[in-house]
N, C-alpha and C positions, 0 to 999 in steps of 0.2 A: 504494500500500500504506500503509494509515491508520501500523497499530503496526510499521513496519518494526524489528524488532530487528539483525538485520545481515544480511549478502551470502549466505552461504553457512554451512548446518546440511548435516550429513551422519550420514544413517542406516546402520549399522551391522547388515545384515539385515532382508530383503525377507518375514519372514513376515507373519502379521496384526500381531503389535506394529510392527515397523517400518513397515507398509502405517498402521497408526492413527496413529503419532508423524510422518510425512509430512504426513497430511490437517491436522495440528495448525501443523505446524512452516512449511507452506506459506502462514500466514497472515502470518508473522511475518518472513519470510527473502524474498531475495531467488531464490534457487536451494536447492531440496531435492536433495539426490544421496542416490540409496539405492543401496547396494550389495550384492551377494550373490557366493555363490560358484557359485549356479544359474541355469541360466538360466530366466527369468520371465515375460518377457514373453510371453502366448499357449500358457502351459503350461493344462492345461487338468486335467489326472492328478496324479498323487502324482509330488513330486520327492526328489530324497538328502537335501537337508536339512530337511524333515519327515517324517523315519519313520513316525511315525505317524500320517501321513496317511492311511495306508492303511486304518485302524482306524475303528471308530466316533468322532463326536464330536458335542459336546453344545455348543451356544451357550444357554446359558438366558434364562431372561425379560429381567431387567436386562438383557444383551450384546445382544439384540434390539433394546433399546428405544433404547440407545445407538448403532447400527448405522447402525438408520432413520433417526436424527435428522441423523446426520452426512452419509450420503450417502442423502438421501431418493428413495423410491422404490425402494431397493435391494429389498427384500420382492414386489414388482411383478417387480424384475427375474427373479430366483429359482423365482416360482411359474411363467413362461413360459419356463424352463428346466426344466419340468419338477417343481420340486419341490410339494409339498402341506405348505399349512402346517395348522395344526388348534389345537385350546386342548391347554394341556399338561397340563390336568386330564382333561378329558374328553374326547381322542381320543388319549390315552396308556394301555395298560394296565401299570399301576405294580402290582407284585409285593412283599413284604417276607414272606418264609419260606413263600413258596406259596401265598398269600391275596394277594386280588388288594385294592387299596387302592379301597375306595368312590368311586367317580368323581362330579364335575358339572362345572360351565363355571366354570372359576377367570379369562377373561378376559387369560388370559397366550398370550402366540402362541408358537408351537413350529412351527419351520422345520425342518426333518430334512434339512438339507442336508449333502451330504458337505463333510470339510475342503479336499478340491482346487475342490468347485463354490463355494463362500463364497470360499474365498480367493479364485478367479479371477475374482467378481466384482467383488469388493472391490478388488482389484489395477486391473481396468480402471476403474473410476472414478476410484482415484488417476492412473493415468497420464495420466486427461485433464485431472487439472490442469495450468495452463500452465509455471508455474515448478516443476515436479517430472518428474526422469528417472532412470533404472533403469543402472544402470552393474553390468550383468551379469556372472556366470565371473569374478571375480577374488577371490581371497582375500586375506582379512583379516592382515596381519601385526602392527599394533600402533597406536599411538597417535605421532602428534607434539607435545613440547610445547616449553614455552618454555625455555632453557636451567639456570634455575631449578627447572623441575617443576613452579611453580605454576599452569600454564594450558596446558590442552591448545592444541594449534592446528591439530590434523585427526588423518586418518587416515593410514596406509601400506601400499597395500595390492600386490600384484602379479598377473597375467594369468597363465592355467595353461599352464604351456610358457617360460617368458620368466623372464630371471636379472634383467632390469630390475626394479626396486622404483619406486613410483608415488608421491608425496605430495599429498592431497586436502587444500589447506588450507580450514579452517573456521573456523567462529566459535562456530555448537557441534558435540560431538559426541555421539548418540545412540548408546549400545548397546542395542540387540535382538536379539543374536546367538542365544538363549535358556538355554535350563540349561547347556550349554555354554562358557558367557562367559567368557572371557580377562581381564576388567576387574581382577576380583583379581588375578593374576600383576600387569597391568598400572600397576596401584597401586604393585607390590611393587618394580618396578623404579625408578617414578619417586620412591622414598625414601616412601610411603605404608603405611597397615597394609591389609592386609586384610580385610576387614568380616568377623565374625563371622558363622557358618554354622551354623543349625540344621538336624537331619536328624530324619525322621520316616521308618525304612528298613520298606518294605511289603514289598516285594520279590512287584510284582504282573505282570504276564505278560496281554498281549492275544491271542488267537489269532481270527483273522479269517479266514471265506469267503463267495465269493460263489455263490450260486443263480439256475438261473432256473425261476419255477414254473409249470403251468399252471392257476393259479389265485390268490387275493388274499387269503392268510388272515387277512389285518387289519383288514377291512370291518366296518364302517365307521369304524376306526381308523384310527391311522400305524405305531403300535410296541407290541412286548411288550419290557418291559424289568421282569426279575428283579434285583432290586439284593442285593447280598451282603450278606451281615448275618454278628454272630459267631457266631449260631448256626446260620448255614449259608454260606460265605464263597465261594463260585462264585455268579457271575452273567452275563449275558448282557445285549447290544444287540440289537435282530431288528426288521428296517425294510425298507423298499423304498427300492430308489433312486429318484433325480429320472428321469423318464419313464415312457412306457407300454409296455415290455415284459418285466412283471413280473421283474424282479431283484431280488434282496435280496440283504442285505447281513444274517451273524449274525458279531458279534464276541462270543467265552466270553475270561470274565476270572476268575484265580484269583489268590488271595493267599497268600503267607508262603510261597513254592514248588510251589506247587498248580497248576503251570500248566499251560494246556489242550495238548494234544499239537498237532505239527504233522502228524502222520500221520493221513489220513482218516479210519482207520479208530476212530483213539483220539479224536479230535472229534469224530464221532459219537460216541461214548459220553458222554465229558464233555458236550454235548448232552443225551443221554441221564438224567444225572445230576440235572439242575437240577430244580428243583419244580415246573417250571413244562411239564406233557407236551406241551404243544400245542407248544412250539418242536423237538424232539425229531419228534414225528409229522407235521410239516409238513417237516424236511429227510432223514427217513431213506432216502428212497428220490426225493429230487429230483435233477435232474440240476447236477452241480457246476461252475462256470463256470472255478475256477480249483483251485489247490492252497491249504490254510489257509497263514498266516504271523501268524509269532508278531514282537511288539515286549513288550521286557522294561523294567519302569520301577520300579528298587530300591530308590528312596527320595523324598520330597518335599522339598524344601530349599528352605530362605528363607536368604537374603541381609541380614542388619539392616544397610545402607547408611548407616541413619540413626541409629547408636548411632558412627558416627566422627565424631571430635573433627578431624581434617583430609579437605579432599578438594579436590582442583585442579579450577579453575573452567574452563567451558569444556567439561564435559562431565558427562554424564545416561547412567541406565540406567533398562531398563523390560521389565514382563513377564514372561516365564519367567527371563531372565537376573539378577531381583532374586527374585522367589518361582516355583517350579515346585509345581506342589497334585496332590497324588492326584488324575489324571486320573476315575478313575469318579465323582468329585462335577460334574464338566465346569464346573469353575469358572475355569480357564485363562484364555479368551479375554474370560472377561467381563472380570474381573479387568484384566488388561491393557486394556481398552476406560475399563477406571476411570479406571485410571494416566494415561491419552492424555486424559482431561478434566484429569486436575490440571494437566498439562505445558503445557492449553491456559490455562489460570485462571493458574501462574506466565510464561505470555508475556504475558499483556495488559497489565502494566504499562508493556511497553516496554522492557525490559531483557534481558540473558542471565540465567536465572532462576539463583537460589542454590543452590548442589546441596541445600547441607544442608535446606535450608529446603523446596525440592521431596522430598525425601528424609523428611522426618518426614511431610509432608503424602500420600506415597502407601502411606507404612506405616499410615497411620489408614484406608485401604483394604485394606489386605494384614489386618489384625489380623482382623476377622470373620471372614471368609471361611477363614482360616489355623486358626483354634481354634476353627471349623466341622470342619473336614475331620479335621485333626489330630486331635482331640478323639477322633472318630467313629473314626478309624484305632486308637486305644490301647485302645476296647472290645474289639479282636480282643487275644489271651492271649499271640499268639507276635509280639508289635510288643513293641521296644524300647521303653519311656519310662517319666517321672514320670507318675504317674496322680494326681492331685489331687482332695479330695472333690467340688472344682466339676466334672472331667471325670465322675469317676464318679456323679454324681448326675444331671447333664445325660444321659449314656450311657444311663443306668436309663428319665430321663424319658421321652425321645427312644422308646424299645424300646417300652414302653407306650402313647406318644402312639401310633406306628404299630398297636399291634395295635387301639386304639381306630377309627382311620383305618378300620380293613376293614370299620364300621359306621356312620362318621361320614363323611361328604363334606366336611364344615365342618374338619374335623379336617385332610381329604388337603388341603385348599386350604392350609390354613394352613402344613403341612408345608412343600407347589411354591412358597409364598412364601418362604421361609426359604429352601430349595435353590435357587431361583432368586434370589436376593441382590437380591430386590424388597424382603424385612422384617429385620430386624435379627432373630438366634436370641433376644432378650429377647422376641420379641413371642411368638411359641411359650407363653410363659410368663403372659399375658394371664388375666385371672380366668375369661374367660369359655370360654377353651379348657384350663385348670387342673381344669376343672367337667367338661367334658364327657370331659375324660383320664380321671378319677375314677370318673364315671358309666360308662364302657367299661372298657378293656383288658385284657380278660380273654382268657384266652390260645385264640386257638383253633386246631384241630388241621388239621393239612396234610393230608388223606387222602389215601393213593397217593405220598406224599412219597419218592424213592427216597433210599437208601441213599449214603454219599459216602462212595468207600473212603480208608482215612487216605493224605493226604499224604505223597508221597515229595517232599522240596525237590530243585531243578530242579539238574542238576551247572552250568547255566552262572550259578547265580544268584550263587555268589560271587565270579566274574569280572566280570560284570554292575557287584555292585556295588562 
């Protein structure tokens, strides 16, 4: 091992962040120990700790392209498991207030893999690394450090059933545990502050079912995806899973308490609802594989790790457990795929990397992607926030660029690059797509558009949040 930094790193959660921070950490270390409180190895389904597994998700362009490179051939693996990958421009049908967004080949590859089939690929490549192992079912009870506070020296975790408590000494330690994370209390004991918590409260609601059709209504596509907008804020996922015996998969997504029913009868209608009839007349009389299930997700939160003036060395956090992003932008995983390149770039000098200094450097990853979503989140009327003339005039732009999109294809690329954190949201702003915004967006009408009765907010959302 060229840059051995020391003996033993330990990961703190077996989802895809902790599976990315592994593939990293294994370069450096002599032993990766990843731990969960699920068991992992050879899961193949959705487990307890990713609920929302169970839902649609979204790897965009960038998280693909980081994906490949790390564990090459992964894309190979995926398509002979069934999935069909396609351009995300042009075998995607992209929706904004019932007008479907001008399509051609933007070059970007869209995998429509479910979160259990990625992850469990993902996961058996890490496992075949030599020095990385899965230390399953045990939860997480806290951190060890030096008598001082200043340097962690592992984890503590114990087995489910057993009064014994376990000490994993390290040399670092990773949190991936994700929105969830302990790290703050964990600071707060070891004499630390807290990191400062921004909230962006949606308060958005998944409701997911699966079908099986006897037919392929997305030929020669992958997906209809309506994306909510504030002037109509229901949207929909609607894909086939990996294999050939037509299954799909429709997750309906509402915001500010609009969420979709778990009773059949009212998911059809919410169905029903959307702008978009073909998803509607494709499951109204399908036969239903399971019962819908709702996941509630009330707020987005970032973590500024990197606005603290102390933090004991010896240990990193990453992923949803530093920023959690409004899921329907599916910036999640890339995001964290970012994070797991910085971690790799602060190992290679050889050393235990600086928190603080890894910590400013993955917030310069969290910033776009963050005042992407955010931003987008404050044009809806019933979101908490400061609205700034930059949000509102971006909001404006953005609404316009799309209605232009429904005639422009040059337009929708430009768009997939931006939502796919291939382009920085400055390039949106380029003369030559400023021209063509100008030359279109003129509004046009959704015919047949249904009705969307007002929002009653969901009684669990204020427990929720």
């Amino acid at each position: 091992m060229e840059n051995q930094v020391g003996n033993r790193a330990v990961v703190l959660g077996g989802s895809m962040g902790g599976l990315l921070a592994a593939r990293v950490l294994a370069g450096a270390f002599r032993e990766v120990l990843v731990v969960d409180r699920d068991q992992l190895i050879g899961v193949e389904g959705p487990r307890r700790g990713v609920p929302h597994g169970r839902h649609a998700h979204g790897l965009v362009a960038r998280g693909h392209q980081i994906l490949e490179a790390q564990f090459p051939g992964l894309t190979d693996e995926l398509v002979a498991a069934g999935v069909r990958p396609g351009d995300f421009n042009g075998d995607i049908r992209w929706y904004v207030n019932g007008q479907r967004l001008r399509p051609s080949r933007s070059g970007l590859i869209s995998v429509p893999a479910t979160r259990p089939v990625l992850e469990y690929h993902v996961r058996n490549r890490v496992q075949a690394i030599p020095n990385v192992t899965f230390l399953e079912r045990h939860d997480i009870l806290g951190l060890s450090a030096s008598p001082d506070g200043a340097r962690v020296t592992g984890a503590r975790v114990r087995a489910p059933g057993s009064e014994e408590e376990r000490v994993l000494t390290a040399d670092l330690v990773v949190d991936t545990t994700g929105r969830g994370s302990r790290t703050p209390a964990w600071l707060e004991e070891l004499g630390y502050a807290r990191p400062e918590e921004e909230k962006i409260k949606i308060g958005l609601a998944y409701t997911t079912r699966h079908y099986r059709l006897d037919h392929d209504p997305f030929a020669p596509d992958l997906a209809f995806i309506p994306a909510p907008t504030p002037d109509f804020p229901r949207g929909a996922f609607f894909y086939r899973l990996p294999g050939d015996d037509n299954r799909v998969e429709l997750s309906l997504t509402g915001m500010l308490g609009d969420h979709p029913p778990t009773d059949p009868e009212g998911f059809t209608e919410f169905a029903r609802s959307l702008p978009v009839p073909e998803i509607y007349e494709t499951i109204k009389d399908a036969p239903a594989i399971d019962e819908p299930v709702k996941h509630q997700y009330p707020a987005s939160v970032r973590r500024h790790y990197e606005r603290l003036s102390r933090f004991p060395a010896g240990l990193l956090v990453l992923g949803d457990a530093v920023c959690s992003f409004n899921p329907l932008y599916a910036q999640g995983m890339t995001v964290t795929a970012l994070e797991s390149l910085v971690l790799e770039r602060h190992l290679e000098p050889g050393g235990i990397p600086d928190a603080r200094a890894y910590f400013r450097d993955i917030s310069r990853e969290i910033d776009s992607p963050w005042d992407f979503s955010a931003g987008a989140d404050l044009g809806y009327a019933g979101v908490e926030g400061k609205r700034t003339a930059k949000i509102r005039f971006a909001n404006a732009y953005v609404a316009r660029l799309q209605r232009a999109a429904v005639d422009d294809a040059e337009l929708t690329n430009a768009f997939i690059r931006v939502a796919g954190l291939i382009d920085q949201p400055p390039a949106l702003m380029r003369p030559r797509n400023i021209l063509r915004v100008l030359r279109g967006g003129k509004a046009h009408p959704a015919a047949g558009t249904p009705s969307v009765p007002a929002a009653e907010p969901d009684h669990d959302l204020g427990k929720a949040a």
